[in-house]
KOLTOR-869473 format. One record per residue (C-alpha): residue in one letter; x, y, z. Coordinates in steps of 0.5 Angstrom, whole numbers, plus 500, padded with zeros to 3 digits. Layout:
<recs>
AXYZ/...
</recs>
This chain:
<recs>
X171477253/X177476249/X178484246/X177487253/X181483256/X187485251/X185491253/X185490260/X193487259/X195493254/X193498261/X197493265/X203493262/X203501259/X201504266/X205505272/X201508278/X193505280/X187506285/X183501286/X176501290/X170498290/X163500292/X160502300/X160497306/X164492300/X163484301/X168479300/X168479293/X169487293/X174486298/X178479295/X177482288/X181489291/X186485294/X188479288/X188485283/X193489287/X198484288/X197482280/X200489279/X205489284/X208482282/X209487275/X212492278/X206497279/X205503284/X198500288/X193503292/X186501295/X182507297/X175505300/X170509302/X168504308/X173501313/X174492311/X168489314/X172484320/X171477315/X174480310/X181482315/X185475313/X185477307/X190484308/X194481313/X198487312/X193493312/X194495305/X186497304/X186504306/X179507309/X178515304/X180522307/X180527302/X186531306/X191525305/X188521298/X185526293/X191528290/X193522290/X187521285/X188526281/X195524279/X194516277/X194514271/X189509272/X183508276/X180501278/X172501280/X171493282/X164490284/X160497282/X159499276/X155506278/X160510281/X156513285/X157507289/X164509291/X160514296/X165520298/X170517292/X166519287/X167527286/X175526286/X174519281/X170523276/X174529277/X180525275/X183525268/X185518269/X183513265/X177509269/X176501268/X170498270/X170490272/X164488275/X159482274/X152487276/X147489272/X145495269/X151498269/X152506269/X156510264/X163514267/X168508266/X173508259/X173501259/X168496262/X170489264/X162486265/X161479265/X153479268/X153472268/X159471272/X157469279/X162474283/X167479280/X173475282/X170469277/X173475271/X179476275/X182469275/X180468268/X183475267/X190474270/X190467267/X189471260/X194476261/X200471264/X198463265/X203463272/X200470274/X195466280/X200465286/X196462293/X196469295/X191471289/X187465289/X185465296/X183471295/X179470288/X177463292/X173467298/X171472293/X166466289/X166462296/X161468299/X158471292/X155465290/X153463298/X158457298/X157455291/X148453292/X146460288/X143459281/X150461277/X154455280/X155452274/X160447271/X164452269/X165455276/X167449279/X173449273/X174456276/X174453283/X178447282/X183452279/X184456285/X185451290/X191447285/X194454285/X194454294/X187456296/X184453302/X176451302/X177450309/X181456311/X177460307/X170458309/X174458317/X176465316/X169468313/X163465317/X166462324/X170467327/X163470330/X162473337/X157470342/X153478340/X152477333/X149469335/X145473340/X142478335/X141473330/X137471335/X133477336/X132478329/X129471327/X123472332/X121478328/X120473322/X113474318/X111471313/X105475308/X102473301/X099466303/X108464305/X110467300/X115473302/X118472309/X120479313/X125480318/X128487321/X132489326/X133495330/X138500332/X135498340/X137491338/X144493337/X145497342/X142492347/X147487344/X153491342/X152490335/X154493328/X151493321/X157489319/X154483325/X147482320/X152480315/X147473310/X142474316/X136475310/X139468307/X135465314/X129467310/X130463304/X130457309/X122456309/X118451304/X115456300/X117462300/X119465293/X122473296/X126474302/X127480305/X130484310/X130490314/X135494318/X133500321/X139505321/X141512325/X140515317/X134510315/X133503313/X136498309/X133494306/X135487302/X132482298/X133475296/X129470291/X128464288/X128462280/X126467276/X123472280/X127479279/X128482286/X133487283/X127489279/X124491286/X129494289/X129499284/X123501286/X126504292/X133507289/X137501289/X139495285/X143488285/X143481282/X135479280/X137474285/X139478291/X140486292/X139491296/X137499297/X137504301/X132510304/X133516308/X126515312/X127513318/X120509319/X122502319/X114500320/X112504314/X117501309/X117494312/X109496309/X111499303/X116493300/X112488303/X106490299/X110491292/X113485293/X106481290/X106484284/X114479283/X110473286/X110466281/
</recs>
């Protein structure tokens, strides 16, 4: 990606004043992403802000020890927008993803760069940095920073591309975890990255609620298709009784990949505005595929989407039914 990402040097080096965002409800490659770039371009001198549509999920915290990441409010930061020069989308490459954002970035006359790993990329941006088989967006960003200036990664960057990867390739067992990946790895912890740390921060600071809800969710599992799609769901009665949020169901559809031969994995979470839905499979089988089919999209691996019914029973149906034609 060589001429993108001398493009992506000649905009750092001419601009001065940035907005970075990322896509609704980010994970830690959106927010490791965010946080690694904002502070390349603030060691260069460059005016950084981060405006999100959702508040930094509890995991991701460590990351922003100083609270940089600002949630919108239109009143405070569409001027702001409007103003820049340049405008950073990374881990999305649909605007509509930047949910109450994205009137004010399509409005805006900054030049828009795209940075992402994802499918099926939509077009609003003037340069896109798209690497589909990279495993996480933070994988881009390292070998990006190392083109723009070899001494560029501090401890600071590296933790945060580190966690980045870490999560997005399900510590390092999804299908893209290559020998080139593990180089990319390697680098990180040389320039101060801790695996322990990280991991530590991301998934062992959990509260006894969310074991507990775990636990709800898992006695809802159903298997279909002769064992070939594992289901569970979880309803807003079970956060209620638990004291838990949508942020707590974080990695719980990976549970049902655990079972011998089970090809999809699927997820339900009943929400007060409808059902989200997530998707994960094994080899070959495309669930990003299937999650179009109900207005989403993602990885083929791994994705996710979105309904407005609030009929959780007649959705879990619906997928559960469509997923066969995905089935090996």
């Amino acid at each position: 990606m060589r001429k993108e990402f001398d493009a992506c040097r000649e905009i750092f080096n001419q601009r001065q004043r940035f907005v970075l965002s990322t896509h609704v409800n980010p994970d830690p490659d959106a927010i490791g992403s965010e946080i690694a770039l904002a502070a390349f371009l603030k060691s260069r001198g460059k005016d950084v802000t981060i405006l999100n549509h959702s508040a930094t999920p509890s995991n991701c915290l460590f990351l922003d020890p100083k609270r940089t990441i600002c949630e919108f409010v239109p009143e405070r930061h569409a001027n702001l927008i409007a103003d820049t020069e340049v405008i950073v989308v990374l881990d999305a490459n649909q605007s509509e993803r930047l949910q109450s954002l994205h009137p004010y970035v399509m409005q805006s006359k900054a030049m828009k760069l795209c940075i992402d790993h994802h499918l099926e990329r939509q077009p609003f941006a003037d340069l896109y940095v798209i690497d589909e088989e990279a495993a996480a967006t933070g994988e881009i960003l390292f070998n990006l920073f190392l083109h723009c200036d070899p001494n560029s990664v501090t401890k600071e960057i590296a933790t945060a591309l580190y966690a980045a990867i870490m999560t997005d390739t399900g510590s390092f067992r999804f299908p893209k975890t290559d020998a080139a990946l593990h180089r990319v790895v390697a680098g990180l912890i040389e320039r101060g990255a801790d695996p322990v740390q990280v991991y530590h921060e991301t998934y062992e600071q959990g509260s006894a609620k969310r074991l507990q809800l775990l636990g709800n969710v898992l006695s809802t599992l159903q298997l279909a298709h002769e064992g070939r799609v594992a289901s569970v769901f979880v309803t807003r009665t079970m956060f209620d009784k638990t004291e838990t949020t949508e942020e707590d169901t974080e990695n719980f559809v990976t549970y049902t990949l655990s079972i011998a031969g089970v090809q999809v994995g699927l997820m339900f979470t009943e929400l007060v505005e409808g059902v989200k839905i997530s998707f994960r499979s094994r080899g070959e089988i495309a669930v990003n595929k299937l999650a179009q089919e109900f207005g989403g999209n993602g990885h083929k691996n791994a994705a996710g989407a979105r309904t407005n019914t609030r009929e959780l029973e007649a959705v879990i149906q619906q997928v559960v039914e469509r997923s066969k034609a995905y089935l090996v």
